[in-house]
C-alpha positions, 0 to 999 in steps of 0.5 A: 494519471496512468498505470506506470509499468508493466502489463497496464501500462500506460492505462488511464487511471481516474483522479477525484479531481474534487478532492484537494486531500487526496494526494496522488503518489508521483508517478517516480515513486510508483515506478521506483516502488514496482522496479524494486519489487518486481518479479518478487510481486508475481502471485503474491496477496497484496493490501493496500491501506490508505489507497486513494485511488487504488493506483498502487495497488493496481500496479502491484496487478500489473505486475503480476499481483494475484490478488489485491484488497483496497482499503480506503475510508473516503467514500469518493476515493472508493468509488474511484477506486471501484471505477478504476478496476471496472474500466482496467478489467481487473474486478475478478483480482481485486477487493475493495473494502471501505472503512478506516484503516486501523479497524479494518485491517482487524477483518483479516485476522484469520489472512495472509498477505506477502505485500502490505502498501500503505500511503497515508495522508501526510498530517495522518498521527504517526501514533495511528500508523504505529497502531496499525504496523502492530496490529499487522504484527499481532494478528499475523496478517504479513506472511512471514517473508512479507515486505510492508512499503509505506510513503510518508513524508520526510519531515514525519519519521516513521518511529521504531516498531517493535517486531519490525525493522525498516531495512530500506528507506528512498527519498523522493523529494519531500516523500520517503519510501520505507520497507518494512519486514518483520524481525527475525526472532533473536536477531537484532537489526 
């Protein structure tokens, strides 16, 4: 596994090779994701939730990302994450914090972020996802013209969240990528 685009690129990433229920985004969906943010990204606060191995959020500092904060419950996954951050050189932009991410994104309350990736695991309750989006809105941790990029898969339709519209949804195979903004009061979809 490797860093996709941009000034990373090519860079070797490290997979807990143990862990049958960690599921790597394909390397199509990670370069899909950067093309449509890129230069939008540059100096922005991002937080990816759910992060694995931390690919995407690495990424996001590949293309120019100031600032990133991982999010991750497993323990083996955030020591991953950890390794991959030390072995790119990239400590001094990124944070990572370890917890579930429903209770975690609460932490941030008093936070900003422009950009918000979240890659759960497939059989993860939507209902919980939902949970998540509204405290997003609620806390006011996206920044007003922030985007929130979620993959999921296409047999789990994200449902409608009130205070948010998906303006942009791609299919990759079994996987969707949906984007996400807050909705502009008074306008309707």
């Amino acid at each position: 596994m490797r860093v996709i685009s941009g000034y990373l690129k090519g860079r070797r990433l490290f997979f807990p090779e143990k862990r049958k229920e960690l599921r790597a985004t394909k390397d199509v969906v990670r370069e899909a994701i950067f093309d449509s943010l890129r230069g939008w990204v540059i100096n922005k606060r991002v937080m990816e939730i759910f992060a694995g191995t931390g690919a995407l959020g690495i990424e996001a500092i590949s293309h120019g990302a100031k600032e990133v904060v991982f999010v991750e419950e497993d323990r083996e996954a955030v020591n991953c994450i950890k390794k991959n951050i030390e072995h790119l050189g990239i400590s001094e932009y990124c944070t990572v914090k370890r917890g579930k991410a429903e209770q975690l994104v609460e932490e941030f309350s008093d936070e900003k972020f422009d950009l918000i990736i979240a890659d759960p695991p497939y059989g993860y309750p939507t209902g919980k996802i939902v949970q998540i989006l509204r405290n997003i809105l609620e806390l006011k941790i996206l920044d007003d013209e922030g985007i929130i990029v979620i993959e999921h898969n296409k047999r789990n339709v994200l449902p409608e969240t009130d205070g948010f519209t998906v303006y942009k949804e791609k299919f990759y195979g079994k996987s969707v990528v949906s984007y996400i903004k807050v909705k502009k009061q008074g306008l309707e979809k």
